[in-house]
N, C-alpha and C positions, 0 to 999 in steps of 0.2 A: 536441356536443363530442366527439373523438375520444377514444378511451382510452387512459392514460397508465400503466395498469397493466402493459402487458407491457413497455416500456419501463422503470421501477421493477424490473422482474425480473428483464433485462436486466443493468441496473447494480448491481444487490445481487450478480449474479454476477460481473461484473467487478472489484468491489469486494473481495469474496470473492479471486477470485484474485491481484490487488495485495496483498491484506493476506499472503496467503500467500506469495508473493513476498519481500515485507519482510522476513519472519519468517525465511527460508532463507537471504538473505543476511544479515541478522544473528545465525545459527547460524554461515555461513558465516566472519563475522569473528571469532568467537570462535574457531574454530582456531588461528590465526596466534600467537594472541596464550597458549592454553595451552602451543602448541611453545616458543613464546620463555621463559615460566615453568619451562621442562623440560628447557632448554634446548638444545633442537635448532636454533634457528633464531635468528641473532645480530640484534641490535635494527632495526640498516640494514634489513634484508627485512621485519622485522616492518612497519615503519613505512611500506614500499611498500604491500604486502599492504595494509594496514590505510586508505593511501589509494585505493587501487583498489579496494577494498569500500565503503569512504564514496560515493564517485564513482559505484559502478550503485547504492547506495539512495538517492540524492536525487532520482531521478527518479521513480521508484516512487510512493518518499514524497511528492512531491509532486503527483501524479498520484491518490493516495490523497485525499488532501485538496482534491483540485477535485473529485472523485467524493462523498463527502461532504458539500459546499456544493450541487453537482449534485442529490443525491439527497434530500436536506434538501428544496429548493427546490422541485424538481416532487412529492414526499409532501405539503407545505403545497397547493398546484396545488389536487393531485389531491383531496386531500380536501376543499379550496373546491368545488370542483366537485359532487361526490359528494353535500355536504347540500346545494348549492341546484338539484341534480336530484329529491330528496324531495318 
């Protein structure tokens, strides 16, 4: 049976970076939204800003989440594997 380890570490890294991802655009949309509070920036903009930030994390996100089911899926695999190689 081939090994599905480096593969696993692989995707923990890509995972890794999507989540990091997520995380920066969702720093990123809270800007918009403390200028509008401060008010520098009148609602209209906020509400562009705020959908153009929505719109790059749903991809991510969901991309996070088939990595997840992904990475789930082949750890179950792998570790079938692993104790009926014992």
């Amino acid at each position: 049976m081939e090994d599905v380890g480096p593969s696993l570490a692989g995707s923990t890294t890509e995972r890794e970076q999507m989540k990091s991802h997520c995380i920066e655009l969702r720093v990123q949309r809270q800007k918009p939204l403390d200028a509008h509070y401060a008010g520098v920036i009148p609602l209209e903009l906020l509400k562009s800003e705020q959908d153009r930030i929505t719109g790059q994390l749903t991809r991510p996100s969901d991309q996070l989440a088939s990595l997840d089911a992904n990475f789930e899926q082949a750890r179950t695999v792998y570790a079938g594997h692993t104790r009926s190689d014992s």
